[in-house]
N, C-alpha and C positions, 0 to 999 in steps of 0.2 A: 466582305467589307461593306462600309453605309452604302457608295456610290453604287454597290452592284443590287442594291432594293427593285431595280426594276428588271435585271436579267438580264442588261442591257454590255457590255464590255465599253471600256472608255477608247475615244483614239489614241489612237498611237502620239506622243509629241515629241517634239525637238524643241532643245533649249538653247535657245541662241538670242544674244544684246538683252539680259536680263529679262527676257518672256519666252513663254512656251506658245509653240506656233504646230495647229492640227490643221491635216487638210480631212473634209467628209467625204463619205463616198459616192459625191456626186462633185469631187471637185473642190468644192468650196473651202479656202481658208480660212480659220480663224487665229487671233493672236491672246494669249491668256497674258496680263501685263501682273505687276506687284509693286508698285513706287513706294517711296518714304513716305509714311503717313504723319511724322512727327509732328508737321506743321500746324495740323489741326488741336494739337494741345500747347499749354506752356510747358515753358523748359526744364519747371519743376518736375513734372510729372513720372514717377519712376518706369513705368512701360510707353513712353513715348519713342522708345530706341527699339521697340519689340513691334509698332504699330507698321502697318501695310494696306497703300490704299490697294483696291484689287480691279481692275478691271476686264471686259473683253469685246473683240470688237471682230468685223470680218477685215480680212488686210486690203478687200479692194469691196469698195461703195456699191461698184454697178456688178459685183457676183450676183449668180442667180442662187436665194437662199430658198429651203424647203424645209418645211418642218422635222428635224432627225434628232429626236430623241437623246440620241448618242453625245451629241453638242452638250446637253444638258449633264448628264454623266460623267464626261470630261472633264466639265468646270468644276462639279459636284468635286472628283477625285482632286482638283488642285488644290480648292478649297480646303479639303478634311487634311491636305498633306499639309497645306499651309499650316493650319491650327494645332496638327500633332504636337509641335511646341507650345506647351500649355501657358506660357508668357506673352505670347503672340496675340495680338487683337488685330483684325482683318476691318476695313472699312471700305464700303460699298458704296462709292457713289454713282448716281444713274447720270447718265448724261443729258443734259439738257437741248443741246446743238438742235433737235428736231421738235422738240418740246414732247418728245414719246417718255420723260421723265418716268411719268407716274404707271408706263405700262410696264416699265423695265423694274421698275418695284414692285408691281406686283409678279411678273415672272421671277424673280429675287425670291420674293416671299412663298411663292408656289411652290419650288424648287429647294427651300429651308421644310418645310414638311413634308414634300414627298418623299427627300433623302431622310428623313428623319434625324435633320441636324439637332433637332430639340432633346434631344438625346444626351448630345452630348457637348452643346454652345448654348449661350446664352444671345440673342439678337434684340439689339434695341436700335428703333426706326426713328429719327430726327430729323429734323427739315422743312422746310413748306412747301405749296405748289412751285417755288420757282427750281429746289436743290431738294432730293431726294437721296436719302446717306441714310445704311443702316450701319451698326457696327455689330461683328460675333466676334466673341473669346470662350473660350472653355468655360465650364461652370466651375473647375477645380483650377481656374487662374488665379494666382500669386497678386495678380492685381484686381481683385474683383472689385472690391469698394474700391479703390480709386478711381477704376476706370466709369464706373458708376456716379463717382463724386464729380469726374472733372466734364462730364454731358451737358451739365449746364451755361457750361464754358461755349460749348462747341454749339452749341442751340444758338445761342444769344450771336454767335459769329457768323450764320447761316441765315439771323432775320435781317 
């Protein structure tokens, strides 16, 4: 499968209160989230019922976090299950809270070519220095051009 490009096995999860929740092997939690992304478009929009913001985060602040590969693999696996529904558009926004926005985009964007998501999503990156958001769908999504069309929508809501 994509996520196994590095040799790497994903953790184990449990899905519980709509997120999946891995611990690493050194302990450390994390919680993989999926919210209603709808918001971010009008009500027109025919895949705005398909859309999912995605997030992840560790479940306690003061964990001691190390760099484990496997973290990344993990997320990789949610992701590609996510998008297996080819209607499905995934939105990625970075969190601002620390202002580490634009590192978490690029580890985003790191992590979209290492799996060799380009394969098989389309990612398009919107925002400024303050809100970092990318969005991927399939290249064979049923809503390509729309979701395409309605980006300008979501830019102009983000300055």
């Amino acid at each position: 499968m994509i996520f196994n490009s590095l040799g790497l096995a994903p953790y184990e999860s449990q899905y519980k209160q709509n997120s999946f929740f891995f611990t690493t092997d050194t302990g450390a939690i994390y919680e993989i989230y999926f919210t209603d992304g709808s918001s971010y478009f009008d009500d027109s929009v025919g895949f705005a019922p398909y859309s999912a913001m995605m997030g992840f985060r560790p479940t306690q602040e003061d964990q001691e976090r190390k760099f484990d590969p496997r973290v990344a693999v993990t997320v990789a696996r949610h992701i590609f299950e996510f998008l297996e529904d080819e209607r499905n558009t995934l939105i990625f926004v970075c969190d601002p809270h620390d202002e580490r926005q634009t590192q978490r985009g690029r580890l985003f964007n790191l992590w979209f070519l290492r799996f060799g998501f380009s394969e098989f999503f389309k990612k398009i990156d919107l925002g400024n220095n303050d809100v970092v958001l990318s969005f991927m769908f399939r290249h064979s999504s049923p809503f390509n051009e729309e979701i395409e069309g309605a980006l300008p929508d979501v830019r102009r809501k983000c300055d």
